[in-house]
C-alpha positions, 0 to 999 in steps of 0.5 A: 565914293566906294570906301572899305567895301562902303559909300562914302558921302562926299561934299563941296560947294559954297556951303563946306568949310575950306578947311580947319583954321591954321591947320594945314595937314587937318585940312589936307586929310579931310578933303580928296584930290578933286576938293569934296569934303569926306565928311566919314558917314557911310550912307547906302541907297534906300532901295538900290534900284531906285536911287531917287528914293533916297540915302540912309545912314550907314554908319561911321568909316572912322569907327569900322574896323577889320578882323584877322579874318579879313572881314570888316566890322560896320559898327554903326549897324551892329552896335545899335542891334546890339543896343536894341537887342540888350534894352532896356539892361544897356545903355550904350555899347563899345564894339572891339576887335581890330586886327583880332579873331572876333568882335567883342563889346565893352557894355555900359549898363543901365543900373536901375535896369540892372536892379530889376534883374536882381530885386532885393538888392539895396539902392546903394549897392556897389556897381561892382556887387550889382554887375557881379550879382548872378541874376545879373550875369544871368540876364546878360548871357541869355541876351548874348546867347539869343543875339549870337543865335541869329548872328551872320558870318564872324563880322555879326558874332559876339560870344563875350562881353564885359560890365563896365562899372564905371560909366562913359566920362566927358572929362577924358573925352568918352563922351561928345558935348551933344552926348554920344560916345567916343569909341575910339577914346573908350578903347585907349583909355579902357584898354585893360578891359579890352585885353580882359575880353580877349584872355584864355581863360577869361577872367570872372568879370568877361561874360561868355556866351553858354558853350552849347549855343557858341558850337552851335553857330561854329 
C-alpha cells in the first residue's frame, strides 16, 4: 500500500496474529480498515517492470522522517550507506533531523578502529581523549566530506556529525534483544547530543564537514 511516498507491506491470513493480547487500541493501530496487519517494512520491486521477480527491503516507515524542506528522509537506505561509507571507523549510526533543516547523524564508533587512526595511543584511553584525538577527528571528516560529495538533494546530505562516547545500552531500551538499534529511544534518551548537531556555532565535539566541499553541493 502507498504510504509517504513509500509501499508499505501489508498481511492477513490464517498466519497473522489477530491482534496484541489485552490491548485493544495496540490492536486497532497495527491493522487497516479491511484487517491486514501493517507490519511497518517498506519493501520496493526489484525490477519495477517485472513485479514477479520480486520485492526487496525498503526500510522501516516508523523510522522515516520528514525535513522542513518537505523531503522525506528513508533512513533504512542512507544509514546503511552511511555505515558501509564509514567502515570499518563505525559501528552503528542514528540518523536525526525531523521537522529540521537538514539530516544529521549521531555516530557510535568502533574503538579499535578508532585506535588504528590514532597509533601510539594507550589501550586504555579514555573515549572521550580517543574520539577527541585529531587523527581521529581527521579520518572521520574526510569520511564525511567524500559521502557528502556524491549526496543527492538535502534527504542524502550530511555535513555534521557527532562521537558518542558511550555505546548504544539494552538497559534503557537502545538496543533490541536480537541487537539492533532502537532510533527512536537513542534520540530521546540523547537528546542533548542531538540539539548539540544542530547549535550555531557547533560546539568542539560536532564534526563538520570542510567548508569548501559543503558550498561546493550548496
Amino acid at each position: 500500500m502507498p504510504r509517504d511516498g513509500k509501499l508499505e507491506a501489508r498481511l492477513k491470513g490464517a498466519n497473522i496474529t489477530p491482534g496484541y493480547w489485552r490491548a485493544p487500541d495496540l490492536t486497532a493501530d497495527a491493522f487497516d480498515d479491511e484487517g491486514f496487519y501493517k507490519i511497518g517494512d517498506a519493501l520496493k520491486f526489484a525490477d519495477p517492470a517485472e513485479p514477479a521477480k520480486g520485492l526487496l527491503f525498503d526500510g522501516r516507515l516508523a523510522e522515516d522522517f520528514k525535513l522542513t524542506t518537505g523531503s522525506w528522509v528513508s533512513v533504512g537506505p542512507l544509514r546503511a550507506a552511511f555505515i558501509a561509507h564509514f567502515a570499518p571507523l563505525v559501528r552503528d549510526v542514528v540518523l536525526a533531523g525531523a521537522d529540521r533543516d537538514e539530516v544529521t547523524a549521531l555516530i557510535f564508533p568502533d574503538p579499535d578502529a578508532c585506535r588504528k587512526a590514532a597509533p601510539g595511543l594507550a589501550p586504555d584511553t579514555p573515549a572521550r581523549t580517543l574520539l577527541a584525538d585529531p587523527r581521529v577527528v581527521g579520518a572521520f571528516t574526510k569520511l564525511l566530506d567524500s559521502f557528502l560529495a556524491v549526496a543527492v538533494g538535502t534527504s542524502n546530505r550530511i555535513a555534521r556529525v557527532l562521537l558518542a562516547e558511550e555505546p548504544p545500552s539494552l538497559d534503557v531500551g537502545e538496543m533490541t534483544d536480537k541487537g539492533s538499534i532502537n532510533q527512536r529511544a537513542v534520540l530521546g534518551n540523547r537528546a542533548a547530543l542531538v540539539e548539540a548537531l544542530y547549535d550555531d556555532p557547533p560546539p568542539s565535539n560536532v564534526i563538520v564537514a570542510s567548508p569548501a566541499q559543503i558550498l561546493k553541493v550548496n
